[in-house]
MIDOLUM-568437 format. One record per atom (N, C-alpha, C): residue in three letters; z, y, x. Coordinates in steps of 0.1 Angstrom, whole numbers, plus 5000, padded with zeros to 4 digits. Atoms other than C-alpha are relative to their C-alpha. Example, Ala and Ser with C-alpha at 12.3 -4.5 7.8 and 13.67 -1.06 7.14 Angstrom:
ALA500049885009
ALA507849555123
ALA500050125009
SER500049894991
SER507149895137
SER500850114992
END
This chain:
UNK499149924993
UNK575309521500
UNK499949995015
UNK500249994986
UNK575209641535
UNK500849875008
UNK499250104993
UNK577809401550
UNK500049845000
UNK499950125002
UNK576609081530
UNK498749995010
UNK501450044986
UNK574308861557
UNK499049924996
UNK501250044998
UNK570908811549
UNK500049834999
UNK499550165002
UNK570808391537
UNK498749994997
UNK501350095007
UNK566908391526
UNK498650055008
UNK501450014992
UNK563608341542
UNK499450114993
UNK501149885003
UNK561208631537
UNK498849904985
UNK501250085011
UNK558908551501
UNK499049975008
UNK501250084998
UNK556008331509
UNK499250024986
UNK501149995018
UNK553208461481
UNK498949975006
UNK501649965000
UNK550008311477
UNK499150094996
UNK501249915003
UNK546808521476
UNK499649924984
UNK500150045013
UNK545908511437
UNK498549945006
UNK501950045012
UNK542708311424
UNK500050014991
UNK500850015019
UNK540808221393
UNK501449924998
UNK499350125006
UNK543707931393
UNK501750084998
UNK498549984998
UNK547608081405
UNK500050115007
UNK499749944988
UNK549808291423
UNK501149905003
UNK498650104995
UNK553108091440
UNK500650085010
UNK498949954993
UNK556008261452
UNK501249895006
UNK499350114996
UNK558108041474
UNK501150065008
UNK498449904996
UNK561808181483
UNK501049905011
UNK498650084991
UNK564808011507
UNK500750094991
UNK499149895014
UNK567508181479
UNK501149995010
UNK498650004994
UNK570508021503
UNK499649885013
UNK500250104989
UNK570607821538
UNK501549955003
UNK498950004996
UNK573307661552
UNK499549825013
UNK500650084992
UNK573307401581
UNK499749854998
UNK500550145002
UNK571207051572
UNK499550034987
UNK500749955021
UNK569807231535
UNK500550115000
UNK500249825000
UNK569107531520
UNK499849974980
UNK499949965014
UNK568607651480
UNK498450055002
UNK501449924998
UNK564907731474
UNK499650004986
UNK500250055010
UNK562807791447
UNK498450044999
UNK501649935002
UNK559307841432
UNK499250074985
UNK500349965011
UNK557708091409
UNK498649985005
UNK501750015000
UNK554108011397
UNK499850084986
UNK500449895011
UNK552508251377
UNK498149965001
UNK501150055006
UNK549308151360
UNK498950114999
UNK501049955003
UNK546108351362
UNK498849954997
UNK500750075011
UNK543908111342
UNK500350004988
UNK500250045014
UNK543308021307
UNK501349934998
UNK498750085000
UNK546507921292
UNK500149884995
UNK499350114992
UNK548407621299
UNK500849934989
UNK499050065009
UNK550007361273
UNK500849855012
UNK499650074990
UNK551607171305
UNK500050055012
UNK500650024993
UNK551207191337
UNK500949975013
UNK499950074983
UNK551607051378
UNK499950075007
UNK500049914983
UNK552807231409
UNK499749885008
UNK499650084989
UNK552207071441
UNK499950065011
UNK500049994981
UNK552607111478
UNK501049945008
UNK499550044992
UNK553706991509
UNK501050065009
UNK499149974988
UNK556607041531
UNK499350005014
UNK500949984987
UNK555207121566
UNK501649905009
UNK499450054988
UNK558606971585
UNK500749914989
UNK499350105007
UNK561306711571
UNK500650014989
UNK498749945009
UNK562806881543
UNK499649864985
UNK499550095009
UNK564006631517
UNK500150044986
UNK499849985011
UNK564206741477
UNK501249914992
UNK499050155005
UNK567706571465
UNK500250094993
UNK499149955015
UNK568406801433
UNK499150134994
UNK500549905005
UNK566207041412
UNK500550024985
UNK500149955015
UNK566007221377
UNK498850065001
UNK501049945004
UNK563807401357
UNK498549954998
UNK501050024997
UNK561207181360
UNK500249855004
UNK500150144993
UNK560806761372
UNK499949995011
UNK500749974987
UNK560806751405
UNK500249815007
UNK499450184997
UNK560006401424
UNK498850065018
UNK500550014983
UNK558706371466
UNK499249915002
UNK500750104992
UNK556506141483
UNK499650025014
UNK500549984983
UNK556406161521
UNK500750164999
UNK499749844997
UNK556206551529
UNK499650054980
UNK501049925008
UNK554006561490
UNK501650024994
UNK498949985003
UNK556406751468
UNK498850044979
UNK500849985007
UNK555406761430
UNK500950064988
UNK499049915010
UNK556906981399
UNK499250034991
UNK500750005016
UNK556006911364
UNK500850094990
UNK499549945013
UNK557007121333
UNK501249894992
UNK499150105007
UNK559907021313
UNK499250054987
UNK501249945012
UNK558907021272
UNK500350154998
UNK499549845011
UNK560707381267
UNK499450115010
UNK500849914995
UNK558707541292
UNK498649965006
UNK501250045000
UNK555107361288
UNK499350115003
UNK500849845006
UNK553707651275
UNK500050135013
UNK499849894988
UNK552207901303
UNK498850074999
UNK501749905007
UNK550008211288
UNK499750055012
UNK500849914985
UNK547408411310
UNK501250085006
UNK498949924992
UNK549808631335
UNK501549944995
UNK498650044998
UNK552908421327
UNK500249945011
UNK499650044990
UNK555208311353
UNK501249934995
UNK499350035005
UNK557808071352
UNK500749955017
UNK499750034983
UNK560407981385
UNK500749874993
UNK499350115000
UNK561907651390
UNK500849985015
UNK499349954992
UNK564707591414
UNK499949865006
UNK499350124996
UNK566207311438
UNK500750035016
UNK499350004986
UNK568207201469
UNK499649895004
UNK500450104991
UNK566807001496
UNK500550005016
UNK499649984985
UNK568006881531
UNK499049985016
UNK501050004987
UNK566406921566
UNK500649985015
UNK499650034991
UNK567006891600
UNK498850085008
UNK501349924992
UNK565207101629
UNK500050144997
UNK500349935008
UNK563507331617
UNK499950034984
UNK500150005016
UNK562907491580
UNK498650104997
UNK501649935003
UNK559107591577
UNK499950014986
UNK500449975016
UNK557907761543
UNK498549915000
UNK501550085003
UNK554907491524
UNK499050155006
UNK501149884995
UNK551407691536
UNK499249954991
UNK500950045012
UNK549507541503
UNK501149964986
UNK499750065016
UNK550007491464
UNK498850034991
UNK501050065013
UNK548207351435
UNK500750004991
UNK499550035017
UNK548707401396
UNK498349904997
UNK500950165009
UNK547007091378
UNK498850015013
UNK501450024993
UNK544707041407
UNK499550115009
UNK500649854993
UNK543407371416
UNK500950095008
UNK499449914987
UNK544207581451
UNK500650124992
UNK499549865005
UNK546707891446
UNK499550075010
UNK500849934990
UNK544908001481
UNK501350005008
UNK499150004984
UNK546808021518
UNK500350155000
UNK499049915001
UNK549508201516
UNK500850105017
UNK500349924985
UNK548908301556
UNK501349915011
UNK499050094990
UNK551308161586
UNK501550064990
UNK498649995007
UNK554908081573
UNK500950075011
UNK498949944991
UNK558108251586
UNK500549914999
UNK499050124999
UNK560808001594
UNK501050114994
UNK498649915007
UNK564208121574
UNK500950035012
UNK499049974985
UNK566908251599
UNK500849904997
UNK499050094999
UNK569308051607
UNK501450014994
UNK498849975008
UNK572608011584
UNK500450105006
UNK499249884990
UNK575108321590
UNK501449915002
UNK498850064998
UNK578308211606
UNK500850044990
UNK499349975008
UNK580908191586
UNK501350075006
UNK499149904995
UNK583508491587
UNK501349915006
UNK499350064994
UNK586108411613
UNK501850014990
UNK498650055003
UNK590108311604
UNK500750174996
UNK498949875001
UNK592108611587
UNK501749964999
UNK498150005000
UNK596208641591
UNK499749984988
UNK499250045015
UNK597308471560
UNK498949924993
UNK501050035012
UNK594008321548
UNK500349835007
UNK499950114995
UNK595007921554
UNK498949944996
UNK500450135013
UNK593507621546
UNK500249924992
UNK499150035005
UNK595107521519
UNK500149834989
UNK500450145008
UNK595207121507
UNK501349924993
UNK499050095009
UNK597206911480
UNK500849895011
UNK499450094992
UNK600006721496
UNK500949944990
UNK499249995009
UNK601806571471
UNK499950084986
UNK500549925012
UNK602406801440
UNK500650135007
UNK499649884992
UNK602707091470
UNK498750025005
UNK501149954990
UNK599607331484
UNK500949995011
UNK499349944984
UNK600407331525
UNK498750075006
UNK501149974988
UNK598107471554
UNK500249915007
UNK500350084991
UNK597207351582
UNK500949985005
UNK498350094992
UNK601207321598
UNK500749924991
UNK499150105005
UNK602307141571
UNK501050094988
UNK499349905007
UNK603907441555
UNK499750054982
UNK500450015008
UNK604307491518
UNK499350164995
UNK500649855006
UNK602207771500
UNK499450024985
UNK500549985016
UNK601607931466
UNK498650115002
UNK500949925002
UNK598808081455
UNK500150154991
UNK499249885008
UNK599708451439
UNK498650115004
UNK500949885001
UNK597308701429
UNK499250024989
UNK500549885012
UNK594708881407
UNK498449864998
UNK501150065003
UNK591308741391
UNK499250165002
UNK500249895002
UNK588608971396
UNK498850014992
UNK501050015009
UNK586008951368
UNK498950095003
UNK501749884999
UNK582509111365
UNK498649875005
UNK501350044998
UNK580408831384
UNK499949924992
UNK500850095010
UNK579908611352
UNK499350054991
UNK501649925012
UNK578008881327
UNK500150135008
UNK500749884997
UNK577209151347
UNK498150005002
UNK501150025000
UNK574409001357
UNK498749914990
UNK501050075017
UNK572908781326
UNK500150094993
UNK500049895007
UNK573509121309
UNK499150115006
UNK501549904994
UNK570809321331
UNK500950105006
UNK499249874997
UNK574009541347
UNK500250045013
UNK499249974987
UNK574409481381
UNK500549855007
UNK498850174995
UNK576409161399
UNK501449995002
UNK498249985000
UNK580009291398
UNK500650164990
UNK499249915004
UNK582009491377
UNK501050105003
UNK498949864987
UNK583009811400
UNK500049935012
UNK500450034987
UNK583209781434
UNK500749905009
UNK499450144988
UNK584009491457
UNK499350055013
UNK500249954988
UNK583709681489
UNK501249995008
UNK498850014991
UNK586009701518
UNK501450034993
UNK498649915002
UNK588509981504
UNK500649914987
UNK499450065011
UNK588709781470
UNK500449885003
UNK499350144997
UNK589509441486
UNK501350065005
UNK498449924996
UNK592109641505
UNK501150014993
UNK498650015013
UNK593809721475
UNK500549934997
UNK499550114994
UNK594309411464
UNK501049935005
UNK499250044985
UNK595809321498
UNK500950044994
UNK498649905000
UNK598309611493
UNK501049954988
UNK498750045006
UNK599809421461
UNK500749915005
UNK499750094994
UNK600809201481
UNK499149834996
UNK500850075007
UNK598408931466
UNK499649905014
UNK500650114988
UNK597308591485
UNK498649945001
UNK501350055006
UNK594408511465
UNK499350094992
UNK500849995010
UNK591708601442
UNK499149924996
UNK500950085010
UNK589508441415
UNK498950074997
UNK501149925000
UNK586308551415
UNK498849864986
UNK501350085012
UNK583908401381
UNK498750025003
UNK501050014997
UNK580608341386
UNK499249954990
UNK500749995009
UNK577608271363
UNK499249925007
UNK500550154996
UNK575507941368
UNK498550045004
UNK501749965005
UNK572008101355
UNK500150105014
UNK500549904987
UNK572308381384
UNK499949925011
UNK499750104987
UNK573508181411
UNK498349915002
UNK501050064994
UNK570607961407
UNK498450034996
UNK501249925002
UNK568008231400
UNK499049944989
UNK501250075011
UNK566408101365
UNK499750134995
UNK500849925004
UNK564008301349
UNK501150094994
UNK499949895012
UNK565508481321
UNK501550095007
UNK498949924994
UNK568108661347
UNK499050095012
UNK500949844987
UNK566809031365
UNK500049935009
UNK499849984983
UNK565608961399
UNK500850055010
UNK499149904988
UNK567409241410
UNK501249945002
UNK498350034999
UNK570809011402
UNK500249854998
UNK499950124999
UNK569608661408
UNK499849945008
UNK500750054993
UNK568808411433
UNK500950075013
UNK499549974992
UNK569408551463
UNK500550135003
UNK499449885001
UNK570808901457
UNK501449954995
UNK499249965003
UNK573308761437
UNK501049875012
UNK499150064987
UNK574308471466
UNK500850075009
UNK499749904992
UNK574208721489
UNK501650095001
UNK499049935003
UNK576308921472
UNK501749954998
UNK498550055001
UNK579108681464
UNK500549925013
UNK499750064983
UNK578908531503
UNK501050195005
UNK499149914997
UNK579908901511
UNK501050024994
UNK499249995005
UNK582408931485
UNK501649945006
UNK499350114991
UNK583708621500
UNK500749995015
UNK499849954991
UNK584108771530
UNK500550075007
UNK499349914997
UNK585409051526
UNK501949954994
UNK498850055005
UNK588308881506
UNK500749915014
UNK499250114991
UNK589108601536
UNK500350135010
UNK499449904986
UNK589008911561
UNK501450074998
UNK499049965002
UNK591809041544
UNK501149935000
UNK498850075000
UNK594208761546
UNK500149924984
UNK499350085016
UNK594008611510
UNK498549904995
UNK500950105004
UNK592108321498
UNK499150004989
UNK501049985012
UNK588908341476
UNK500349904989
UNK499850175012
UNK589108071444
UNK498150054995
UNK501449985005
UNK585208031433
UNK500049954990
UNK500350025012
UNK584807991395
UNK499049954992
UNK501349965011
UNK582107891368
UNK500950024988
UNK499249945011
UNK582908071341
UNK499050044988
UNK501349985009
UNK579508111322
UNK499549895002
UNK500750124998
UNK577307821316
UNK498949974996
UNK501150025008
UNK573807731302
UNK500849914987
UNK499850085008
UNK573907541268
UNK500650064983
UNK499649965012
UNK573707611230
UNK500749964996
UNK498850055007
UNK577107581211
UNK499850044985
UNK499849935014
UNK577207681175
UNK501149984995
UNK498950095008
UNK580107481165
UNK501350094995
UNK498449965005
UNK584307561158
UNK499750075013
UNK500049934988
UNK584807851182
UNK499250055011
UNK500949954985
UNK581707931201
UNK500050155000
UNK500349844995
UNK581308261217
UNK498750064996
UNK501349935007
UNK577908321209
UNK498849864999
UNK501350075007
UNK574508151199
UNK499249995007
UNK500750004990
UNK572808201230
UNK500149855008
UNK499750114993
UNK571907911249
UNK500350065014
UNK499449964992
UNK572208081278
UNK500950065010
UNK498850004996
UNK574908171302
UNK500750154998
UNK499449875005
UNK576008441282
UNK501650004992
UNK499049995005
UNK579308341272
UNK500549875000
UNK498850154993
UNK582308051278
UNK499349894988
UNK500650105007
UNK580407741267
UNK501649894999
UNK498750125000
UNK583007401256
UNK500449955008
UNK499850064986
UNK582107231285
UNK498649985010
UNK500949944993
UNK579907241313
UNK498649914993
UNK500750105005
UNK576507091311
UNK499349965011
UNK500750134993
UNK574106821329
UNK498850065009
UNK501449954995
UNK571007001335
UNK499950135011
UNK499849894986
UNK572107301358
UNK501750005012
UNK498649964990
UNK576307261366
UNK499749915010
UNK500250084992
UNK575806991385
UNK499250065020
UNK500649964988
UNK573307141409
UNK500950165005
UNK499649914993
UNK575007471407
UNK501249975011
UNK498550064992
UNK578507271421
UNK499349955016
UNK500350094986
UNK576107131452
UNK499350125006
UNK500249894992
UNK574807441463
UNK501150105001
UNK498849934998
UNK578207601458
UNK500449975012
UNK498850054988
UNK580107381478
UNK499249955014
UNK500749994987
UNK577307341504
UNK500150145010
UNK499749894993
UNK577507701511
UNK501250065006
UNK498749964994
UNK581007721519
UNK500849825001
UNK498850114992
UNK582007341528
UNK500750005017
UNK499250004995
UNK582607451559
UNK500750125009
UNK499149924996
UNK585007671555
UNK501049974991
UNK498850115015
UNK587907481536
UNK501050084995
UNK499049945003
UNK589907831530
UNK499750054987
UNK500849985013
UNK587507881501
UNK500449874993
UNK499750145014
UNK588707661468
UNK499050044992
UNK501450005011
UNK586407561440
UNK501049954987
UNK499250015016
UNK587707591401
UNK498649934993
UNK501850075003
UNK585007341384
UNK499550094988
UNK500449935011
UNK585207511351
UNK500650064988
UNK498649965008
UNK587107791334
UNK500849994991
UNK499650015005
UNK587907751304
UNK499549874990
UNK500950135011
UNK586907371285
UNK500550034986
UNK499550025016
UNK587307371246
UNK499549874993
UNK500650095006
UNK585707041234
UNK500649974993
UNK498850015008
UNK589106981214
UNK499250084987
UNK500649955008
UNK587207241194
UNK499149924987
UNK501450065004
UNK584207051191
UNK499949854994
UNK499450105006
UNK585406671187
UNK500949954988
UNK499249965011
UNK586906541162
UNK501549945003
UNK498950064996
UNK589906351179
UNK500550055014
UNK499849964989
UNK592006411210
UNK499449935006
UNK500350064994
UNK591006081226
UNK498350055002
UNK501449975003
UNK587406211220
UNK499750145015
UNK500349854992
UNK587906571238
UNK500149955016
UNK499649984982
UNK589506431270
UNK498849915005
UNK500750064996
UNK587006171271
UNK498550035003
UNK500949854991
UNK584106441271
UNK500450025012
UNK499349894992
UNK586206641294
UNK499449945009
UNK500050074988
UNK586206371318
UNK498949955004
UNK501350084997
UNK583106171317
UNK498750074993
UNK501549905006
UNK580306421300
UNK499349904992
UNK500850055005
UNK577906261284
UNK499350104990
UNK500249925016
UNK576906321246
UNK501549974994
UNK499049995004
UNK579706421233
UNK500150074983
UNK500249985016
UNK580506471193
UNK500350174997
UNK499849865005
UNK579706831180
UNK499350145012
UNK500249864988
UNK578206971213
UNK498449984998
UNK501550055000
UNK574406981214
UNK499149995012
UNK500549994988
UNK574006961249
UNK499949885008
UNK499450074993
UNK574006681275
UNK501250065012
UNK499149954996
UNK577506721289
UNK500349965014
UNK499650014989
UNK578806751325
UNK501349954998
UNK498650054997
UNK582206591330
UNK500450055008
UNK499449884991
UNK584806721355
UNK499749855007
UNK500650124991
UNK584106351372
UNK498550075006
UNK501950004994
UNK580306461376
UNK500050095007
UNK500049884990
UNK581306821389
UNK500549975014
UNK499150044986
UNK584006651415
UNK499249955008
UNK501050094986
UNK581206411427
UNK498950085006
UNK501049944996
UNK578606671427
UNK501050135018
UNK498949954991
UNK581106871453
UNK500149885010
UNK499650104991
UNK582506571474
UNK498149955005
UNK501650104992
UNK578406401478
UNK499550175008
UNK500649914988
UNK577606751501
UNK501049995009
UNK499150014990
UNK580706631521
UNK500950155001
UNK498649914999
UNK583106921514
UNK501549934995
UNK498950115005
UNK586806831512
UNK500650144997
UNK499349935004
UNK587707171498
UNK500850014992
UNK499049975013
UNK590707241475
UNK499150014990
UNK501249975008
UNK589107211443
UNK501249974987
UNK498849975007
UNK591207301409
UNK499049964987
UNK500550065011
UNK590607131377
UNK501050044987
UNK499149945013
UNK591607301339
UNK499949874992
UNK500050085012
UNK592607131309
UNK499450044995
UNK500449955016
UNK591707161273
UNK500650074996
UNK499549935009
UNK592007401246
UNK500150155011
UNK500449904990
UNK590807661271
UNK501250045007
UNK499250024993
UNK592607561296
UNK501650035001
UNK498649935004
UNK595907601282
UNK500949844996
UNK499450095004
UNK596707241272
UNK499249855014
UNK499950104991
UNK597506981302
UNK500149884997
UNK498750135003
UNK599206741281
UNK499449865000
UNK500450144992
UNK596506421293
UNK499450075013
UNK500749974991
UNK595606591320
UNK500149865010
UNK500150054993
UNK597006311343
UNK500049854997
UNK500650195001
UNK596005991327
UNK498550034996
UNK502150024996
UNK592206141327
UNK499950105011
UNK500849964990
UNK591906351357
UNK499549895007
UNK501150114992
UNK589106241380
UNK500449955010
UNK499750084986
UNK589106021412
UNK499550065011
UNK500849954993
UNK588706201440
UNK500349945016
UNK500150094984
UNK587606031475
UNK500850115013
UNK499249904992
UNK589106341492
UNK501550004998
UNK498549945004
UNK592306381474
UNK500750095001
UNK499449854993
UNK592906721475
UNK499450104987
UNK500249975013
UNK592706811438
UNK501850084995
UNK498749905006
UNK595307071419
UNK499750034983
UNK500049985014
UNK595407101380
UNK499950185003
UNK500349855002
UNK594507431369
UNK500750064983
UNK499349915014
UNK596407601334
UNK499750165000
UNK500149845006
UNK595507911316
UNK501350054988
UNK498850025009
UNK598508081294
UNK499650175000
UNK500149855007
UNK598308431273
UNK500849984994
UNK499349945007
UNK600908571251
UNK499649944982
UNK500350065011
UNK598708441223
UNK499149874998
UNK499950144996
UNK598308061233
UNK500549944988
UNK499550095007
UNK599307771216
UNK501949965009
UNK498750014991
UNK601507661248
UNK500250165007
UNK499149844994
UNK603508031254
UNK501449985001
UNK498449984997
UNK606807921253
UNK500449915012
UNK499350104987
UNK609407751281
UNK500249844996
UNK499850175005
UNK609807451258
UNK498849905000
UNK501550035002
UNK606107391257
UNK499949965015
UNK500050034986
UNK606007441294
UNK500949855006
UNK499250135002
UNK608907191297
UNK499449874998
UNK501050155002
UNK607106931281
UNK499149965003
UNK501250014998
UNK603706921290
UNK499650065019
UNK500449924987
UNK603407151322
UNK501149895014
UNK499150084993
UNK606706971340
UNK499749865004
UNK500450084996
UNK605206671342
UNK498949975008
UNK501449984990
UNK601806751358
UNK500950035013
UNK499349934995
UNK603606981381
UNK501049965011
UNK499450084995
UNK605906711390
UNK499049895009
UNK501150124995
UNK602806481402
UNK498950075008
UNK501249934989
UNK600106761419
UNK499950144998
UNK499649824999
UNK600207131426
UNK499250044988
UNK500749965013
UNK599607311394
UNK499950175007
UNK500949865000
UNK597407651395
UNK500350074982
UNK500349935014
UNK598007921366
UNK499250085001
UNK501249974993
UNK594408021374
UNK499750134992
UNK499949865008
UNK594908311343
UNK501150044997
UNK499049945011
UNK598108491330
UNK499650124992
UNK500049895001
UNK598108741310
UNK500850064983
UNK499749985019
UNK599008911273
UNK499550144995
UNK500949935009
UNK597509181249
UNK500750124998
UNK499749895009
UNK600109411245
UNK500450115010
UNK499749914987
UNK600009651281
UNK501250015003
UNK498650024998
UNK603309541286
UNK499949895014
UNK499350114992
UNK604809251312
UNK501049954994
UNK498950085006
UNK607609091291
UNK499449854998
UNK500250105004
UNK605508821285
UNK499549895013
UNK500350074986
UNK604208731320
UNK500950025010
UNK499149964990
UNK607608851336
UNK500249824996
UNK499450134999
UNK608708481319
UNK499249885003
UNK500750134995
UNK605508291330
UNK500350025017
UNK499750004987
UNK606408381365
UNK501449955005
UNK498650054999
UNK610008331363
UNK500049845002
UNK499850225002
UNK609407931349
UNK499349975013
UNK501050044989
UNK606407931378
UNK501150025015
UNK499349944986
UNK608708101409
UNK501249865002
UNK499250124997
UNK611407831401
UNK499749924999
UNK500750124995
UNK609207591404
UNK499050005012
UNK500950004993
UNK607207701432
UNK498749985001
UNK501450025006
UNK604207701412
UNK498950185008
UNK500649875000
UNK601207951416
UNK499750024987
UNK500349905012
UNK599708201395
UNK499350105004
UNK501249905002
UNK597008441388
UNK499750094995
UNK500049925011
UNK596908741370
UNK498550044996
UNK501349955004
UNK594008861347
UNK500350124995
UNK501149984992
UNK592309111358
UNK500450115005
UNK500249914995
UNK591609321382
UNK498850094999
UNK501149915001
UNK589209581363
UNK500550064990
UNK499349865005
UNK589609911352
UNK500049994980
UNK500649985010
UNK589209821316
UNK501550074993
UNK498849985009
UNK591909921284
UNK500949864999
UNK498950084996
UNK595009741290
UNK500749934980
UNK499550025010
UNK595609741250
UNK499049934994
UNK500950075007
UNK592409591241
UNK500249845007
UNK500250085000
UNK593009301266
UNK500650045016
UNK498949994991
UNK595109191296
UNK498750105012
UNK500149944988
UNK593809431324
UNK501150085011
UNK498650004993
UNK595909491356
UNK499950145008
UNK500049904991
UNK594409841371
UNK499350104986
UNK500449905006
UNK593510201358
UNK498750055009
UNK500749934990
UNK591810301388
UNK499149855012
UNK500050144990
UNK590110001420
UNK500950075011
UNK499149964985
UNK592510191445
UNK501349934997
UNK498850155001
UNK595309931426
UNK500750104992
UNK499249925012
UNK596610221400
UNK500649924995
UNK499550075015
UNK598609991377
UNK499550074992
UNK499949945018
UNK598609991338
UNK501149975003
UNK498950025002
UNK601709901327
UNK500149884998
UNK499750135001
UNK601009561322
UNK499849945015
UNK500250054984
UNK599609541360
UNK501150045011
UNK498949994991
UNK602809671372
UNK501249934999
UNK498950144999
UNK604909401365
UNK499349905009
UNK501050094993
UNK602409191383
UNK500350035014
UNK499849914989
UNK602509441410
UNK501450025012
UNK498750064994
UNK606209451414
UNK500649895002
UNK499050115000
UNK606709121410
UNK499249975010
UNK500950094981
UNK604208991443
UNK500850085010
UNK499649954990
UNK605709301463
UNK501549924997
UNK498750074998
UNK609309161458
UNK499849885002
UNK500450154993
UNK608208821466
UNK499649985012
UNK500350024990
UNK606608911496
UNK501350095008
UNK499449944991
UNK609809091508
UNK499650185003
END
């Protein structure tokens, strides 16, 4: 999009030989590291293994990869095959990703080697441009940090979070469609604004973000950064605070409740996993640590409750990852996501869900994680056809969080194009000075599933106008 700012170094392609070609990208910069990655594509005899190498020309450091082994020595930088992508036929290509930090300058390598053999000089490097500033301060867009079981800004003043989710960037693009679901341009953030709205929730997709193979070009890597830095931007300019999401994930589930069969980030996995959340959380919150008006939601909806066979079992996933019983993945924990966030030195608001997709708090506060920042908010999801939907439910389980750290209802919503059902999740939330989120802001059928517009100019349905009226009467 015209308005998002340019964040990646011009491709660096070697001249093919008998051996390679090597495409070498900057995908994201930001000041002291950047997001890079490398596609090698094979024009030899095929490949049951094989070895990248090259050198960094200035001080750049390798502290986090995928797709591939990545290990350093001095400037040498080296990147072996994992087992599930050994295999590399004549004209395949395969990219692998990572984040490394620098200082100075950020020169692109001017050589690479597969198993030994030159991919040929790839000619003088361009240096990447230099980060884009980050968009200046909008009326009403705070910074908003846990004080207690209260959001404040920066005077100390208390604030809720109230507004819309706006779906599309978690499968538009692992689906080959695009990177957003209708338009996120000026006039449609506007709208928005006009419900009176303070926030939005924007989902995001792990596999795009960090440009792996089996996601279009046209909607990965650095198109789709790009695009959610502008997004991002356009939202703070309007006065209302972005929330950044993962909401898709790598990792095959088959189990109780999965969404689909794909390992890929094609649908709400249980819980995050080891091998990509992690890095995706450290180039997130690099790119926007400093700007603390941006919050980070680690991960939308967990189910491992599904997947374990005990509660003590689920939360104990939840919290510490590992291998966990019934998943087949190595698991990320919300511990591993918080640390992956806090070790780039961001101290941004950062919102953590329960179990039972995100609808069930009720350990949330004898296993949330430890955070050296302290500036953590529980996160709850609640639909009409929930487990916890009623005020007694809320009462028991929600009232006690709630009473101890600002609670987020990061989704509302219900199925039947009405508002009776989220007129009383607002009501229990308003007298408590809680926030709240409605889902969604996209044009879809309001009777197939909670949507809050007919039109992006902010039409209501009938279920988005209870939403609607209820922010404008709130804000007066």
């Amino acid at each position: 999009m015209a308005d998002a700012p340019p964040a990646a170094a011009p491709v660096r392609t070697a001249a093919p030989t008998a051996g390679c070609t090597v495409e070498y990208t900057v995908v994201n910069q930001w000041s002291g590291g950047f997001q890079g990655s490398v596609t090698v594509t094979n024009r030899g005899p095929a490949l049951d293994g094989w070895r990248l190498g090259f050198g960094f020309p200035g001080d750049q450091r390798v502290t986090q990869g995928w797709g591939a082994r990545w290990s350093q020595s001095g400037a040498s930088v080296t990147v072996v095959n994992e087992s599930w992508n050994a295999a590399l036929a004549p004209g395949a290509s395969v990219t692998a990703g990572f984040v490394a930090s620098y200082s100075g300058a950020n020169p692109a390598p001017t050589a690479f080697t597969l198993d030994g053999t030159p991919c040929g000089d790839p000619g003088g490097p361009t240096d990447p441009p230099d980060p884009p500033d980050p968009p200046g301060p909008g009326d009403g867009a705070p910074v908003l940090t846990a004080s207690g079981n209260r959001l404040v800004d920066g005077d100390g003043r208390t604030r809720r979070m109230l507004g819309v989710n706006r779906s599309g960037g978690e499968f538009m693009c692992v689906q080959g469609r695009g990177i957003f679901d209708g338009p996120v341009d000026d006039a449609s953030v506007r709208a928005i604004a006009d419900w009176k709205a303070n926030t939005v929730r924007i989902p995001l997709n792990e596999e795009c973000w960090l440009g792996l193979d089996n996601i279009d070009p046209r909607y990965r890597g650095t198109a789709y950064v790009d695009a959610v830095k502008g997004f991002v931007g356009r939202v703070l300019a309007h006065g209302m605070t972005p929330v950044l999401e993962l909401h898709w994930s790598w990792g095959r589930y088959t189990g109780n409740s999965a969404g689909c069969a794909d390992e890929h980030a094609s649908c709400q996995k249980p819980m995050p996993n080891a091998r990509y959340t992690p890095a995706f959380w450290t180039s997130v919150a690099d790119t926007f640590k400093d700007d603390r008006r941006v919050v980070f939601d680690l991960f939308n909806e967990p189910y491992p409750d599904r997947a374990t066979p005990t509660a003590d079992a689920a939360w104990a996933c939840w919290r510490d990852g590992g291998t966990c019983p019934g998943i087949g993945y190595e698991v990320a924990g919300m511990q591993d996501l918080l640390d992956a966030v806090r070790a780039t030195g961001a101290r941004n608001l950062v919102l953590v869900p329960g179990l039972a997709y995100a609808n069930d708090l009720s350990r949330w506060l004898a296993h949330a994680p430890t955070d050296p920042a302290g500036n953590l908010a529980a996160a709850w999801h609640v639909y009409n056809f929930n487990t916890c939907s009623t005020e007694s439910c809320w009462d028991a389980t929600l009232a006690p969080v709630a009473a101890r750290v600002p609670l987020v209802a990061g989704e509302i919503g219900e199925n039947t194009c009405g508002h009776g059902f989220i007129d009383r999740v607002m009501a229990w939330f308003d007298a408590r000075g809680l926030s709240y989120l409605g889902w969604t802001w996209n044009t879809w059928d309001c009777s197939a599933g909670p949507a809050l517009i007919s039109a992006y100019d902010g039409t209501p349905t009938p279920f988005g106008a209870g939403l609607r009226d209820h922010l404008r009467a709130l804000a007066g």
